[in-house]
C-alpha positions as CSV (number, residue, x, y, z in Angstrom):
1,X,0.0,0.0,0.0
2,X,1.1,3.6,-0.4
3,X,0.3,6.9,0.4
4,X,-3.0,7.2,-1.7
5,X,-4.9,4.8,-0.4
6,X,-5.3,7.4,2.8
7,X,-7.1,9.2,0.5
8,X,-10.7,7.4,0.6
9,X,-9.9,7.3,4.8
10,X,-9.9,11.1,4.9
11,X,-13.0,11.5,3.0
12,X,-14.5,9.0,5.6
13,X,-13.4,11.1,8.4
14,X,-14.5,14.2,6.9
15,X,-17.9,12.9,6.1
16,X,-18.3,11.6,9.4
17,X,-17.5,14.7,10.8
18,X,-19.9,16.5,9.3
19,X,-22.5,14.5,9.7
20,X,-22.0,14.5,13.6
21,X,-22.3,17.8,13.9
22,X,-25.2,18.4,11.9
23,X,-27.3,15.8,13.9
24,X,-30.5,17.3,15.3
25,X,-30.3,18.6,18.9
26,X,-32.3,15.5,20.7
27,X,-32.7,14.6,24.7
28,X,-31.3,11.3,23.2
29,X,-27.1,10.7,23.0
30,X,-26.0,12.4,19.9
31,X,-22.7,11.0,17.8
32,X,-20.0,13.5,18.1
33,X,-17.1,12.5,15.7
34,X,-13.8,14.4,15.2
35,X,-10.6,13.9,13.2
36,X,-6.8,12.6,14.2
37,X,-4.1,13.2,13.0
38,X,0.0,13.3,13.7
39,X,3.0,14.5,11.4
40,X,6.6,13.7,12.4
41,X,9.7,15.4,11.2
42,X,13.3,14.3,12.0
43,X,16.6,15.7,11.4
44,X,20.1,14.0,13.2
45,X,23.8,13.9,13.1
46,X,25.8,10.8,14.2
47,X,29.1,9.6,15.2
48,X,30.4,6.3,15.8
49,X,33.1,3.6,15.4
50,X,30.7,2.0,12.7
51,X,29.9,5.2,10.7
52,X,29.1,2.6,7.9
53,X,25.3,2.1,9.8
54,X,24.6,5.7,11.1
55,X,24.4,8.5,8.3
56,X,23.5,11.9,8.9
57,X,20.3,12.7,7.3
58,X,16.1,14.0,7.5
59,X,13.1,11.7,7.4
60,X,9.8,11.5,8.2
61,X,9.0,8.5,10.4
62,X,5.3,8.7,11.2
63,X,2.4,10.2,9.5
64,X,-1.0,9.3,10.8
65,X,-4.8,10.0,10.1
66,X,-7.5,8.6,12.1
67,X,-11.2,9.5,14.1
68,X,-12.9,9.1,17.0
69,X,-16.0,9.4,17.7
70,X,-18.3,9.0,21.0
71,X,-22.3,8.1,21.6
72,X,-23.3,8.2,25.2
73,X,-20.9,5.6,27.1
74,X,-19.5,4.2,24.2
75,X,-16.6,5.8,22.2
76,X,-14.6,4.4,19.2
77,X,-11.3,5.1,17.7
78,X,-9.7,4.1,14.3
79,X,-6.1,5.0,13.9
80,X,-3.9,4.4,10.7
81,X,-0.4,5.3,10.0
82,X,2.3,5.6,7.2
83,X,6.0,5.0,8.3
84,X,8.4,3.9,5.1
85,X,6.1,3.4,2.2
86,X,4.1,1.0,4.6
87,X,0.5,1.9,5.8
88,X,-1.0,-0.1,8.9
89,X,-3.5,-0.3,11.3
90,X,-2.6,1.2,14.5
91,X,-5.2,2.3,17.1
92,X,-8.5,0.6,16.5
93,X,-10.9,-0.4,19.6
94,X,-14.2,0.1,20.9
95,X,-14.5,1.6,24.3
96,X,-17.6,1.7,27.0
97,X,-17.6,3.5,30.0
98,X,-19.7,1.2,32.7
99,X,-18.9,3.9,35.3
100,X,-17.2,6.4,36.6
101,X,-14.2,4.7,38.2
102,X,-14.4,1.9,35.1
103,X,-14.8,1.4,31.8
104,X,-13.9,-1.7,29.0
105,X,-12.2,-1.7,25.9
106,X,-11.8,-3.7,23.0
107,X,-9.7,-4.0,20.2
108,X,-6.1,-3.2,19.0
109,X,-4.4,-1.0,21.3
110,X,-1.3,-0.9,23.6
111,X,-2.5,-2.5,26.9
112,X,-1.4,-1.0,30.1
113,X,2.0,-2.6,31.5
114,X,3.8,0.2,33.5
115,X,3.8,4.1,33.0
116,X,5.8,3.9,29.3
117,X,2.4,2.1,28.0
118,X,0.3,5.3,28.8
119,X,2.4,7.4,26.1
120,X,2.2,6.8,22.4
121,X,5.6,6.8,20.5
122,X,4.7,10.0,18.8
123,X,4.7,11.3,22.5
124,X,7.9,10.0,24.4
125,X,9.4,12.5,26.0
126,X,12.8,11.3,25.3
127,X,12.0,11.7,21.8
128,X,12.4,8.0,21.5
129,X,11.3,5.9,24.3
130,X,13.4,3.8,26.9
131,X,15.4,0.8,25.0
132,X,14.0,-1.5,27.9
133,X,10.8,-0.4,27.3
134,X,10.8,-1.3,23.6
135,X,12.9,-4.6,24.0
136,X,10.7,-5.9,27.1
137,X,7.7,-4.1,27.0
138,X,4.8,-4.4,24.3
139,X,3.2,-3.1,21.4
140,X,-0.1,-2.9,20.4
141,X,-2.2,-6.5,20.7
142,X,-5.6,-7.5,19.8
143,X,-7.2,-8.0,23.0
144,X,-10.0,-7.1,26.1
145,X,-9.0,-4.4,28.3
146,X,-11.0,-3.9,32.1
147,X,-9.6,-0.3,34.1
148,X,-10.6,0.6,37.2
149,X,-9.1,3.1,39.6
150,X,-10.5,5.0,42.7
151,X,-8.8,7.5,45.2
152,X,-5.0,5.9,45.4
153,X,-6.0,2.6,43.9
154,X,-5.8,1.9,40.2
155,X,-6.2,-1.4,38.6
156,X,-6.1,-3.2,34.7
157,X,-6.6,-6.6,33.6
158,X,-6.1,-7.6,30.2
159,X,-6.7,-10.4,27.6
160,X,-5.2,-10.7,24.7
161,X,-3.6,-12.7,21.5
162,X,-0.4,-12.4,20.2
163,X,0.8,-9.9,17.9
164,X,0.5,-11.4,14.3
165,X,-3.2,-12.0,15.4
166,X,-3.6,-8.6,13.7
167,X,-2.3,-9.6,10.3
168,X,-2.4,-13.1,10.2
169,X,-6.2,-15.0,9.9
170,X,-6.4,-18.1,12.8
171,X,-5.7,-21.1,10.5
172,X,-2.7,-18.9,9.4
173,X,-1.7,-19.1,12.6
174,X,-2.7,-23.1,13.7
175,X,-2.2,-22.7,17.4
176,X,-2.4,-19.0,17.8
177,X,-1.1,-17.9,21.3
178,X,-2.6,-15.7,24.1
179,X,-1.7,-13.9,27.1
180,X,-3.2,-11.8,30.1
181,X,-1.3,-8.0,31.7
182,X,-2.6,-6.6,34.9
183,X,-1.0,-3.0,36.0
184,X,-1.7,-2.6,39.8
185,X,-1.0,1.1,41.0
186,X,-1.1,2.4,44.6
187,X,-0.9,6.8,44.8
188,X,-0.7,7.6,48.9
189,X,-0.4,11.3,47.5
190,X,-2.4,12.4,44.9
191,X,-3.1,15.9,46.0
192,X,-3.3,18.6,43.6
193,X,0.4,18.6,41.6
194,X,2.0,16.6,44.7
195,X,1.9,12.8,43.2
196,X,4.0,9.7,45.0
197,X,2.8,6.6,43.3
198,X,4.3,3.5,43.0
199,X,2.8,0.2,40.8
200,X,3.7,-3.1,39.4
201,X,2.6,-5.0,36.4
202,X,3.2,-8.2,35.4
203,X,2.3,-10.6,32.3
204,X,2.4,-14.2,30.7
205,X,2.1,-15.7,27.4
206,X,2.6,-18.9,25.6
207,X,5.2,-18.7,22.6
208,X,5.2,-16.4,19.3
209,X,4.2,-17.5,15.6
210,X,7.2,-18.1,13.4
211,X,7.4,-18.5,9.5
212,X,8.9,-21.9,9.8
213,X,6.6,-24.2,10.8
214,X,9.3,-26.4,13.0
215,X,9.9,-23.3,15.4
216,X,6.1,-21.5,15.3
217,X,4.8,-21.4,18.5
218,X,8.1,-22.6,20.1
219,X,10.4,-19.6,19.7
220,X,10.3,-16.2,21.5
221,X,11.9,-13.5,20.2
222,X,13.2,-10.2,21.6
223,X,14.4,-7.0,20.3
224,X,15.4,-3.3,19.9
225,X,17.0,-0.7,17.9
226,X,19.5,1.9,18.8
227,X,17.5,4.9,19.6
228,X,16.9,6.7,16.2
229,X,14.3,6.5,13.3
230,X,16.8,8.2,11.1
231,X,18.5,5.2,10.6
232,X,17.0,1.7,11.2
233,X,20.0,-0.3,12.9
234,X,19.5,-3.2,15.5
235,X,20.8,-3.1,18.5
236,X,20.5,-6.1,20.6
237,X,18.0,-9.2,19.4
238,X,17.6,-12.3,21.6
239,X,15.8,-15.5,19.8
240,X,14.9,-17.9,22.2
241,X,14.6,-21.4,20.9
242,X,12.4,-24.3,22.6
243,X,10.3,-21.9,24.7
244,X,7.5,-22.8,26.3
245,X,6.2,-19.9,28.6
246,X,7.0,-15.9,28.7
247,X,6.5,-14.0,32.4
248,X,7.7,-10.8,33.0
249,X,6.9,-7.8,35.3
250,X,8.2,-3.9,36.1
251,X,7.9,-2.1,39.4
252,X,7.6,2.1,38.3
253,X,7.6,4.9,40.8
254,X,6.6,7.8,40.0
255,X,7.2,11.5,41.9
256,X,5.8,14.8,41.7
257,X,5.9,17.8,43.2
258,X,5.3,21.1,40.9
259,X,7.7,21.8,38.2
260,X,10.0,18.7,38.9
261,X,8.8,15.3,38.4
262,X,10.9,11.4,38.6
263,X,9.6,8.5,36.7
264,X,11.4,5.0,36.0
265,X,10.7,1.9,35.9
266,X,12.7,-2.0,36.4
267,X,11.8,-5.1,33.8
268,X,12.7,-8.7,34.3
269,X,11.6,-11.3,31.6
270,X,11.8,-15.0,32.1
271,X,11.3,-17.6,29.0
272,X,10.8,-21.1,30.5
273,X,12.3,-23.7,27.9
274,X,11.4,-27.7,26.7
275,X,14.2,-30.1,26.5
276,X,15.4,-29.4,29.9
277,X,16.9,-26.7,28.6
278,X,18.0,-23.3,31.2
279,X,15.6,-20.4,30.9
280,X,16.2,-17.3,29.2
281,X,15.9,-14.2,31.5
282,X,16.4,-10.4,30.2
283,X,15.9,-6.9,32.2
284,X,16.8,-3.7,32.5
285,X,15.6,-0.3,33.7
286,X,15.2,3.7,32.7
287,X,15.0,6.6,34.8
288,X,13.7,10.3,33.4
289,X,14.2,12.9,35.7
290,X,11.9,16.1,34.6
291,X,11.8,19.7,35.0
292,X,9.3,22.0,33.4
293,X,11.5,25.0,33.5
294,X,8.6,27.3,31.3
295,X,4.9,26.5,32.2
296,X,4.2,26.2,35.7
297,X,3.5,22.6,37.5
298,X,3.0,19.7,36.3
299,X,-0.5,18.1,35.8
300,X,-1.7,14.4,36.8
301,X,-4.6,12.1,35.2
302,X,-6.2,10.0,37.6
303,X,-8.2,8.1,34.7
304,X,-4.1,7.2,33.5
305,X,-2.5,7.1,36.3
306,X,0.5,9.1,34.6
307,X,1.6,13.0,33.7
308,X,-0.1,15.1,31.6
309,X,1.2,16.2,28.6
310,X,2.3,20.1,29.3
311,X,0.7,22.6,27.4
312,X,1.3,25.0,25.2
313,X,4.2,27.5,25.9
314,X,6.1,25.7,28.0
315,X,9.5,24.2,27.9
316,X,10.6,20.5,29.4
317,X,14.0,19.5,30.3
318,X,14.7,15.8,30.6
319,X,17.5,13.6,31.6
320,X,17.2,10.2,31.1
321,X,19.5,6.7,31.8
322,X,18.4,3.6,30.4
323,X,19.9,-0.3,30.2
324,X,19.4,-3.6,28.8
325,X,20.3,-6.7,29.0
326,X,19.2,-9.6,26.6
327,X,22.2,-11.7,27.5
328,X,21.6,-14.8,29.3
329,X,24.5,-16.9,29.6
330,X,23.1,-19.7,31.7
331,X,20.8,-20.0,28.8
332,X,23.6,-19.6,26.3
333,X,22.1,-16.5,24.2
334,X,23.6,-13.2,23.6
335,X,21.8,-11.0,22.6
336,X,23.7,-8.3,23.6
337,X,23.6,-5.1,26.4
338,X,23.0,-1.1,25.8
339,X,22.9,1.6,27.8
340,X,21.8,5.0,27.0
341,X,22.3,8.6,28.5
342,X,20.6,11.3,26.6
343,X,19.5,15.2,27.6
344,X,16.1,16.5,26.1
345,X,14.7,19.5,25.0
346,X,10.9,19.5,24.8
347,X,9.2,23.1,23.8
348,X,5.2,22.7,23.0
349,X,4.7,25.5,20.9
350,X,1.4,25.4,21.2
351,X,-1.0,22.6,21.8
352,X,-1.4,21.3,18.4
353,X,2.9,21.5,17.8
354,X,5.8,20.3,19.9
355,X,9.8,20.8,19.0
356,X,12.3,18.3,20.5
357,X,15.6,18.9,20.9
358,X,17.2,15.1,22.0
359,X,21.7,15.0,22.9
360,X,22.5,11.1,23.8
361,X,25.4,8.7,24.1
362,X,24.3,5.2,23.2
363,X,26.5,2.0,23.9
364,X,26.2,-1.4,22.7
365,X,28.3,-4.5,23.3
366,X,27.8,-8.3,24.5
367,X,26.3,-9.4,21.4
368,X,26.7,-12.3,19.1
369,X,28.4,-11.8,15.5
370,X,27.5,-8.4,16.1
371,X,30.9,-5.3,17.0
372,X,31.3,-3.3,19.8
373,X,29.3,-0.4,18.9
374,X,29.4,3.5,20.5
375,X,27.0,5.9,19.1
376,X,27.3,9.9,19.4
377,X,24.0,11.7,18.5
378,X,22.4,14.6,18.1
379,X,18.6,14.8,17.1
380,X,15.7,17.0,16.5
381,X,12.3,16.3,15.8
382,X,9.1,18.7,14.9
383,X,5.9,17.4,15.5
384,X,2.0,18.5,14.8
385,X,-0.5,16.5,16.2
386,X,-4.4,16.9,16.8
């Protein structure tokens, strides 16, 4: 697919649009529909002892069009974006509210496993997110989603299939796999910008599809790429061979208290193997330390249990640390270890537009056929998104 087929999508939306606001004012729920959309422009400079993989250049990683629309408790969202020549399906998912405190959702979306899962990538305030996060965390799944929260307690339960449930049809699959994510989140301060929360989340699943039918649903794979979308370059990849069943789980804490604010979170994965063979185990942690320098205090979402995106006029400062580790030698895989110190810029122009301004060493070694590699960047991104 290319870039024209978005066009019959953005006569949908507009149609839509329309029609929802020209709908009779009625004591019954009226549909209220609205467009989505996000625009992503990179620019970066590299250096490193493989200059070979990291060129200096401009891109433009993410374009995306979408709706949502609401009618009484229900609401609905369809999300599709363009990165590369490629066009997929991103957010899609019907949504009710059963009460306040709760509501249910359904669909493809990114189910709730720590506070990095409450941000979209467009929206990382790193500019890219944590390398743990994308190696251990998750991306969007087809699944059920329950969310409750109430004064300091917060709570999500999830059900869901694995990821090339999305593109692949069931006998495609044979015997697809599935899984289940809770997030449990405790806030004994939660008064006005003053936030000290702490949570865990945890998660299990049976083994990934796989192309060759003598590995498919007894493999388990895990990886990431150095932190840029400039160039596409791995960083450290873990295939785990004979696995039978994934569990993992991350601890955050996060702190508040007007312009400053700490967030960071600790992953461990386990992959339990046939064959008497010794498990595979990964982790690794990030911390961001924040400090809205322009804009006042931060702001906190109860319904997300996370930050609020700062508005407009106002300038963020972030330093953040991250490591991984996908090396297990007991298990006899390398899949190599990174670590990644950055400074970022963050100015929302207004709050349709946001410029990032993203400095970072990046270090990767540990890794199997794969160099030594140190990594020198400097980024900037501009964004627009409504």
């Amino acid at each position: 697919m290319n870039l024209r087929h978005l066009l019959p999508l953005l006569l949908l939306i507009a149609n839509l649009t329309v029609n929802a606001a020209e709908e009779p004012d009625t004591a019954a729920p009226k549909l209220k529909a609205a467009p989505t959309g996000r625009l992503l422009m990179d620019a970066g400079v590299f250096t490193s002892n493989q200059s070979k993989d990291f060129r200096p250049g401009v891109d433009v990683p993410d374009i995306g069009v979408g709706v949502i629309a609401s009618y009484g408790p229900w609401t609905a969202r369809i999300d599709i974006g363009y990165t590369f020549g490629k066009v997929a399906l991103k957010d899609v998912y019907v949504q009710k509210q059963l009460t306040p405190q709760s509501y249910l959702r359904i669909g493809n979306f990114v189910h709730q496993f720590g506070l990095q899962a409450m941000t979209g990538s467009a929206m990382k305030i790193s500019m890219e997110e944590p390398t743990p996060n994308e190696a251990l965390g998750y991306m969007r799944l087809l699944g059920v989603m329950y969310n409750w929260q109430k004064g300091p307690l917060y709570a999500s339960a999830s059900l869901h299939a694995e990821t090339k449930a999305m593109v692949l049809r069931a006998n495609e699959l044979h015997d697809a796999g599935y899984g289940a994510i809770t997030r449990l989140v405790w806030r004994p301060l939660y008064s006005g910008e003053n936030i000290v929360q702490a949570g865990i989340s945890g998660a299990i699943s049976g083994a990934q599809y796989d192309e060759d039918p003598a590995l498919s649903h007894h493999v388990y794979n895990v990886n990431a790429n150095f932190p840029t979308r400039i160039d596409l370059v791995s960083a450290v990849d873990a295939t785990v061979t004979d696995a039978r069943l994934m569990a993992k789980f991350t601890p955050e804490l996060l702190l508040m208290r007007g312009p400053l604010a700490l967030e960071s979170q600790y992953y461990w994965l386990q992959v339990s193997r046939r064959n008497h063979l010794e498990p595979y185990r990964a982790y690794g942690a990030y911390g961001l330390l924040r400090w809205l320098a322009v804009g006042g205090d931060y702001k906190y979402s109860m319904v997300n249990a996370a930050p609020v995106c700062p508005g407009g006029k106002s300038l963020e400062l972030v330093a953040g640390y991250n490591y991984a580790c996908l090396t297990s030698e007991r298990a006899g895989i390398y899949g190599g270890r990174i670590s990644d110190a950055s400074l970022t810029a963050n100015w929302y122009i207004n709050k349709f537009m946001i410029w990032r301004l993203r400095a970072a060493y990046t270090y990767r070694w540990d890794r199997t056929s794969a160099p030594d590699t140190h990594l020198g960047s400097l980024q900037t991104r501009l964004q627009f998104i409504f």
